[in-house]
DSSP file (Angstrom, degrees, kcal/mol; ACC not computed):
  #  RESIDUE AA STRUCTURE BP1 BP2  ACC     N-H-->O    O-->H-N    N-H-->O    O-->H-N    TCO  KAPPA ALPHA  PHI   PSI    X-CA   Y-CA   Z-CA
    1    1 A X              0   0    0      0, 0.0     2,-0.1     0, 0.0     0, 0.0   0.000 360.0 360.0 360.0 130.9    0.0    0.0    0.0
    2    2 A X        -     0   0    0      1,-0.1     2,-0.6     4,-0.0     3,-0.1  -0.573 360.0-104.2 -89.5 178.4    1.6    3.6   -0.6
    3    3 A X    >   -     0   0    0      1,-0.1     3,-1.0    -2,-0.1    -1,-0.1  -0.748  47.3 -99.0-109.7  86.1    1.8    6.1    1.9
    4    4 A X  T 3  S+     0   0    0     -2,-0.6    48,-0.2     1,-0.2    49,-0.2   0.324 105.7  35.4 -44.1 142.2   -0.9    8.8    1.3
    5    5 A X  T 3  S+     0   0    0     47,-1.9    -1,-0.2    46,-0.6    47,-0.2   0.187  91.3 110.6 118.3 -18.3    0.3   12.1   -0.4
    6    6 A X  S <  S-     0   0    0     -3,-1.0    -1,-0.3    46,-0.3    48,-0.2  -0.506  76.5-105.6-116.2 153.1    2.6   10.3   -2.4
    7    7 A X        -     0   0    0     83,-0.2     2,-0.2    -2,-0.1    44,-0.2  -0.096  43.3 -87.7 -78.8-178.4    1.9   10.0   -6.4
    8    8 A X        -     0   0    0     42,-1.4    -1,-0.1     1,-0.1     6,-0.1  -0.302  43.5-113.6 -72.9 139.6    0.5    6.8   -8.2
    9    9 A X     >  -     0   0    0     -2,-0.2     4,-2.1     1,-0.1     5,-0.3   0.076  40.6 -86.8 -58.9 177.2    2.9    4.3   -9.3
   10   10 A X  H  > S+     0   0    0      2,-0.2     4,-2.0     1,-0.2    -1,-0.1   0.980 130.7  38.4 -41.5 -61.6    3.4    3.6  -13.2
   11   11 A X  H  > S+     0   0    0      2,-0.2     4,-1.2     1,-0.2     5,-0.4   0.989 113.5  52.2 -65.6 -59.8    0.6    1.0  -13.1
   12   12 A X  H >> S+     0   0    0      1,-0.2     4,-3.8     2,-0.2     3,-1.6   0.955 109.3  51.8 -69.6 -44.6   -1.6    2.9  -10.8
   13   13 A X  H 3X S+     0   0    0     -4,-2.1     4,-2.5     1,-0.3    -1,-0.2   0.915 107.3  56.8 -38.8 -70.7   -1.2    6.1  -13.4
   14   14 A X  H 3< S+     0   0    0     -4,-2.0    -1,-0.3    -5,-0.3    -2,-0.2   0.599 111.2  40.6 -32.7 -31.8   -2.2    3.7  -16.1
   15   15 A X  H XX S+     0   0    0     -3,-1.6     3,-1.1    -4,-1.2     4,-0.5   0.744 108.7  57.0 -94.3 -45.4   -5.5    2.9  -14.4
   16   16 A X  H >< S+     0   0    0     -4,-3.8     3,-0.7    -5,-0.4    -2,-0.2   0.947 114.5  36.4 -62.4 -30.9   -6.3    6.0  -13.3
   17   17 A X  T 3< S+     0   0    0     -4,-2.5    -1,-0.3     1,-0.2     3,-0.2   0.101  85.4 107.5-102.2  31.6   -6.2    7.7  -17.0
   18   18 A X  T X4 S+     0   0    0     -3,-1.1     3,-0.5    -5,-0.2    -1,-0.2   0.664  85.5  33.3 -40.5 -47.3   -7.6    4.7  -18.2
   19   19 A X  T << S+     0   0    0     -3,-0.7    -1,-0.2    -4,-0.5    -2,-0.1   0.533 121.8  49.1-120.3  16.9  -11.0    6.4  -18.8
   20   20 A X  T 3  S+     0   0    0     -3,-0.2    -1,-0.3    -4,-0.1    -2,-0.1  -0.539  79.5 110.9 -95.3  53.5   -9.2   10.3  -19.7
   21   21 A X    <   +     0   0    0     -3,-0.5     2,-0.5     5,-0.0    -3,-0.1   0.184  62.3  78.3-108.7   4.0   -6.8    8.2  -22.3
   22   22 A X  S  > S-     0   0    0      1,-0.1     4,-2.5    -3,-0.0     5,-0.4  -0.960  86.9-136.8 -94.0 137.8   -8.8   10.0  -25.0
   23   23 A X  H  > S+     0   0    0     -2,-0.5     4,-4.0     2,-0.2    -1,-0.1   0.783 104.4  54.5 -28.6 -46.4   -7.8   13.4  -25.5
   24   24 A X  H  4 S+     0   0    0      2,-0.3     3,-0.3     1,-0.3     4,-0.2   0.966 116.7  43.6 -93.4 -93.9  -11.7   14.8  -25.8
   25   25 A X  H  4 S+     0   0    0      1,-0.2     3,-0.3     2,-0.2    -1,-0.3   0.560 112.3  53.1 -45.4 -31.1  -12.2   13.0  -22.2
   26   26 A X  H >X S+     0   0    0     -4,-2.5     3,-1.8     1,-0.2     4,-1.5   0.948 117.7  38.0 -48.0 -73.9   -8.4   14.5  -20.8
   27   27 A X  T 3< S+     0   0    0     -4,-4.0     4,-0.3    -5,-0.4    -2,-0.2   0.374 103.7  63.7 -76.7  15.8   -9.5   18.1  -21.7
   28   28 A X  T 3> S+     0   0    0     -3,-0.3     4,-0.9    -4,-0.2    -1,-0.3   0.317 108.3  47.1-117.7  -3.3  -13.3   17.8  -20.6
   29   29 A X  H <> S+     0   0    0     -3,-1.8     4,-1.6     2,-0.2    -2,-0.2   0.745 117.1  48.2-112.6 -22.9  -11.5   17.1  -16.6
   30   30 A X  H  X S+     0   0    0     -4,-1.5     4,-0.5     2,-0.2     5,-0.3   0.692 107.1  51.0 -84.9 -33.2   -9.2   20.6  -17.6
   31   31 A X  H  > S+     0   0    0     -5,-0.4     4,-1.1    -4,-0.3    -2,-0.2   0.873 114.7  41.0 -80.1 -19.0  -12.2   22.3  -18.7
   32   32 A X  H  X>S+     0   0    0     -4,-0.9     4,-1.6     3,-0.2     5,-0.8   0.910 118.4  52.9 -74.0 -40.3  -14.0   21.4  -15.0
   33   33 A X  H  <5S+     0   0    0     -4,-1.6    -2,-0.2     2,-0.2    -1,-0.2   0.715 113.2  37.5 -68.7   2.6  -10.6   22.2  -13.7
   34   34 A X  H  <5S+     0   0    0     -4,-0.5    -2,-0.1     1,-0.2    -3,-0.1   0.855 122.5  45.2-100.2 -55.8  -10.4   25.7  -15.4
   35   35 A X  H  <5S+     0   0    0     -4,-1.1    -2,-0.2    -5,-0.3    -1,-0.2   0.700 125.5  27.9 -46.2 -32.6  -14.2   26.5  -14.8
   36   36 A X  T  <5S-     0   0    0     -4,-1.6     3,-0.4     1,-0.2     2,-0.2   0.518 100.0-122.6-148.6 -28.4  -14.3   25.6  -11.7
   37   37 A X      < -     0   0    0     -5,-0.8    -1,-0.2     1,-0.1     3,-0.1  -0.568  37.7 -85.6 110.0-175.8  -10.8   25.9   -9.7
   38   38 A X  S    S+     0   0    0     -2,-0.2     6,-0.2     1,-0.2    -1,-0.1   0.516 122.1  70.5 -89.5  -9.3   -8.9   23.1   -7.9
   39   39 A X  S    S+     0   0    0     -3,-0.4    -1,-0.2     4,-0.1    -2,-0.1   0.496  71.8 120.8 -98.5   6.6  -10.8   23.4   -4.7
   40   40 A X     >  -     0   0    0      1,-0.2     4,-2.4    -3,-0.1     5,-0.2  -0.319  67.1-137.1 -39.0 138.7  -14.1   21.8   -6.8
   41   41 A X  H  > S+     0   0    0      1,-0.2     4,-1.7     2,-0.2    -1,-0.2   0.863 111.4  50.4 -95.6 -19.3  -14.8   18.8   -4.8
   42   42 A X  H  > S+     0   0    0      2,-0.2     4,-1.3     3,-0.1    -1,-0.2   0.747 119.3  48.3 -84.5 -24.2  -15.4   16.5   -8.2
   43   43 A X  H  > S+     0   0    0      2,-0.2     4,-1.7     1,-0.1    -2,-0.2   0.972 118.2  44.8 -56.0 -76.6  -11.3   18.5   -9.0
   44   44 A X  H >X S+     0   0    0     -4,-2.4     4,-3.1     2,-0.2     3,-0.7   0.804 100.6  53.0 -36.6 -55.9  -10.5   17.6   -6.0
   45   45 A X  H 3X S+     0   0    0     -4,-1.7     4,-2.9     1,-0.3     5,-0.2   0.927 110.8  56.2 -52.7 -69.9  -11.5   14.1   -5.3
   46   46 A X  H 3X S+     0   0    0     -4,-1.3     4,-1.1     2,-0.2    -1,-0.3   0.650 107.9  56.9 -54.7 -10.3   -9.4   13.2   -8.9
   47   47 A X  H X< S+     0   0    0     -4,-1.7     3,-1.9    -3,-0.7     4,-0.5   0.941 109.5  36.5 -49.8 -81.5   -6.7   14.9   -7.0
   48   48 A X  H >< S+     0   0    0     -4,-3.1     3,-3.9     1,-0.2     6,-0.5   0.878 115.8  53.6 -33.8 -59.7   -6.8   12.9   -4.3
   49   49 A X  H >< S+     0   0    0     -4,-2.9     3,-2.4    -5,-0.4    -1,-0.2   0.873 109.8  51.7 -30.8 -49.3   -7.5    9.9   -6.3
   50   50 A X  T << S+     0   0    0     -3,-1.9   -42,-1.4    -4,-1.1    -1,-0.3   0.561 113.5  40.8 -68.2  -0.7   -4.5   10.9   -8.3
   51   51 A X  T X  S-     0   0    0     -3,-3.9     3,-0.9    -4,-0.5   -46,-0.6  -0.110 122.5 -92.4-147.3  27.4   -2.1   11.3   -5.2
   52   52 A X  T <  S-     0   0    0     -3,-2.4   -47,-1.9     1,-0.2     2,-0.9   0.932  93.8 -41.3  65.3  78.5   -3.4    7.9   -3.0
   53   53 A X  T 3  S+     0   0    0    -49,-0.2     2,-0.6   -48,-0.1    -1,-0.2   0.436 127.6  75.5  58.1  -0.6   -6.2   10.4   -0.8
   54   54 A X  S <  S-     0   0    0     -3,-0.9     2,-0.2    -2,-0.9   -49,-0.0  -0.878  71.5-137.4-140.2 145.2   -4.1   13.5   -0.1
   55   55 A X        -     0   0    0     -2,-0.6     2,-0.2     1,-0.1   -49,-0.1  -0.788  35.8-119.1 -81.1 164.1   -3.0   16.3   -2.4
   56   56 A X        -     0   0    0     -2,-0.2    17,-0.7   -51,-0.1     2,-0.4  -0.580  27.5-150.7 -90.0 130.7    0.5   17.1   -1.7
   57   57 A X        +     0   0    0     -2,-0.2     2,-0.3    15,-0.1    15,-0.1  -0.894  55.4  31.4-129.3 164.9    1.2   20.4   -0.6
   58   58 A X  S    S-     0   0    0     -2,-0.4    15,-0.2    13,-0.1    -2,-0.0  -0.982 112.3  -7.4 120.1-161.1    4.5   22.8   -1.0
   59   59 A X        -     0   0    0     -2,-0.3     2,-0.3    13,-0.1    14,-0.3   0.145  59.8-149.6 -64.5 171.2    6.3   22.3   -4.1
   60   60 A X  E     -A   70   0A   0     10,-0.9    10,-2.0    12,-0.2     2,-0.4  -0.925   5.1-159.7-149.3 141.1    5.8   19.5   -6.9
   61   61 A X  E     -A   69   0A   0     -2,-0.3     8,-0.3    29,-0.2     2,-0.3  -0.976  20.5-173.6-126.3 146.4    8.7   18.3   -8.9
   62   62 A X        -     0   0    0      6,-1.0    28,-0.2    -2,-0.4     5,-0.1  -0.812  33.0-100.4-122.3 162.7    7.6   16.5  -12.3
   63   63 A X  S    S+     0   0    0     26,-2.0     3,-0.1    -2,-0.3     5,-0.1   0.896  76.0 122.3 -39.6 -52.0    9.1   14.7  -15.1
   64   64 A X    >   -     0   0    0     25,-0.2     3,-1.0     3,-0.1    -2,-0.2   0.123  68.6-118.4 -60.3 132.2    9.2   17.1  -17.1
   65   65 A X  T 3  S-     0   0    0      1,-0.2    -1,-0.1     2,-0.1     2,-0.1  -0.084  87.4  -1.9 -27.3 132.6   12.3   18.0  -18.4
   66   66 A X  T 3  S+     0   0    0      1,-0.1    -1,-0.2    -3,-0.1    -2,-0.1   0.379 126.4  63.0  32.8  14.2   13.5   21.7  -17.6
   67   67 A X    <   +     0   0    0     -3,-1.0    -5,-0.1    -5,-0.1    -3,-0.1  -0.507  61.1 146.9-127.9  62.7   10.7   22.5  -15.9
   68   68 A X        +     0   0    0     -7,-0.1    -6,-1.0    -5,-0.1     2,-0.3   0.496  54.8  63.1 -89.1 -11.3   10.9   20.1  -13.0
   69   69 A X  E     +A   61   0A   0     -8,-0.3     2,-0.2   -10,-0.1    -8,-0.2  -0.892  47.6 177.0-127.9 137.0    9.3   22.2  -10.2
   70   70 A X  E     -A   60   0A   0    -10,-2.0   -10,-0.9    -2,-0.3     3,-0.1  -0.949  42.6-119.4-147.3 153.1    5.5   23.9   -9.6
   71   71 A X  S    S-     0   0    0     -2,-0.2     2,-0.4     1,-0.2   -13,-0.1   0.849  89.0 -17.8 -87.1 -10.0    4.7   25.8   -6.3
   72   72 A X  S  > S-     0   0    0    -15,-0.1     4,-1.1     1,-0.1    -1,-0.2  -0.975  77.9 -83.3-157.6-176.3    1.7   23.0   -5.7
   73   73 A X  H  > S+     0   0    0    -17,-0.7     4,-2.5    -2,-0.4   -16,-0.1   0.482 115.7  66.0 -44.1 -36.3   -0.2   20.8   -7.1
   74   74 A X  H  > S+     0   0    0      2,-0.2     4,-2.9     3,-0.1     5,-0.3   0.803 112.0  43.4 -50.9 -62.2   -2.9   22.9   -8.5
   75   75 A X  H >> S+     0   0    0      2,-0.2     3,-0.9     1,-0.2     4,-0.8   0.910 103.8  60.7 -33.3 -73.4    0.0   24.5  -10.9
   76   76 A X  H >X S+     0   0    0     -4,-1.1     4,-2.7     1,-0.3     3,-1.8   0.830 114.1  32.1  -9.4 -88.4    1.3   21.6  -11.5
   77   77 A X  H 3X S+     0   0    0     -4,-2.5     4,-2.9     1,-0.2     5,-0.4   0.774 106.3  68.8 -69.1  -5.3   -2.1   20.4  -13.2
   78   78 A X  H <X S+     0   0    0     -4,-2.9     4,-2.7    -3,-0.9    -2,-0.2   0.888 107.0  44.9 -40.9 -49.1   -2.9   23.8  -14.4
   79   79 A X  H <X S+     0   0    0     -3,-1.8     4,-1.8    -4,-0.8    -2,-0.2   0.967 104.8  55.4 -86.6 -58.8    0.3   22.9  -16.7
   80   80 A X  H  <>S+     0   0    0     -4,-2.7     5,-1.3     1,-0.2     6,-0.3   0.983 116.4  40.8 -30.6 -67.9   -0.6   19.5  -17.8
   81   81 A X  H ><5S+     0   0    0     -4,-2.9     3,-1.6     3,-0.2    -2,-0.2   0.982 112.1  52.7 -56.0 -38.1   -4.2   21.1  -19.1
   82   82 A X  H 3<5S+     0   0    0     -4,-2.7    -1,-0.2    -5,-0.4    -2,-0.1   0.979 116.9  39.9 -48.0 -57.1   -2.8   24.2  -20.6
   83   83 A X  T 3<5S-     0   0    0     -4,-1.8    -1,-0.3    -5,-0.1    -2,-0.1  -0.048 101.0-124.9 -84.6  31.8   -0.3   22.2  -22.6
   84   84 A X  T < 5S+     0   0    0     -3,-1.6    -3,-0.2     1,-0.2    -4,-0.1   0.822  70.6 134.4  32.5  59.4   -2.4   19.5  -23.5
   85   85 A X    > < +     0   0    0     -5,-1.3     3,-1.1    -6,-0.2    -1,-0.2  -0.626  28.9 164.8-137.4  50.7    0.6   17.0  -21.7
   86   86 A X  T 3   +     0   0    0     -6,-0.3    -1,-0.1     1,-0.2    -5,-0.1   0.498  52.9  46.4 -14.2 -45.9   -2.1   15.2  -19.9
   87   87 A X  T 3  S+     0   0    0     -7,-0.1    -1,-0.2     2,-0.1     2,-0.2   0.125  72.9 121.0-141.4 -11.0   -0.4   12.1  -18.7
   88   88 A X    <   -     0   0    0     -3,-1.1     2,-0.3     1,-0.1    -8,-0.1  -0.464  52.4-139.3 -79.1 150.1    2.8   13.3  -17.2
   89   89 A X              0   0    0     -2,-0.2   -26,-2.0     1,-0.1   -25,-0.2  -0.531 360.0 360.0 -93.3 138.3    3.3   12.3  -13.2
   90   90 A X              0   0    0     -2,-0.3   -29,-0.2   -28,-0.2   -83,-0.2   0.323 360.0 360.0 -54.8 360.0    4.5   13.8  -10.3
């Protein structure tokens, strides 16, 4: 079992975007997040989901290359949706 706060493993990622792994279905959970904020409890809860029941708070470091750092979590996915880079992890 992980450790709440902490992000979803490889597999667990894979299940969780399992039913946003079309694009159209990705951006329709960035348009609730843009409409609606991050403190939305339907935002939220796929936060949590996304991050084993707690969002992380503080900093976020991501994959991404040369941008590795966001000041929370909220950014963080802010950035995924903006740049349509959906699927990258914490």
């Amino acid at each position: 079992a992980q450790q709440p706060g902490t992000p979803l493993s490889d597999r667990e990622y894979r299940h969780f975007f399992r039913s946003l792994r079309t694009a159209r279905r990705a951006s329709t959970a960035c348009l609730l997040r843009a409409l609606y904020g991050c403190q939305n409890p339907l935002v939220r809860r796929l936060d949590e989901y996304e991050n084993h029941g707690i969002i992380p708070e503080g900093p976020i470091c991501s994959e991404l290359p040369g941008n590795p750092s966001f000041p929370d979590f909220c950014s963080f996915s802010f950035y995924r949706c903006t740049r349509k880079r959906y699927f990258i992890k914490v």
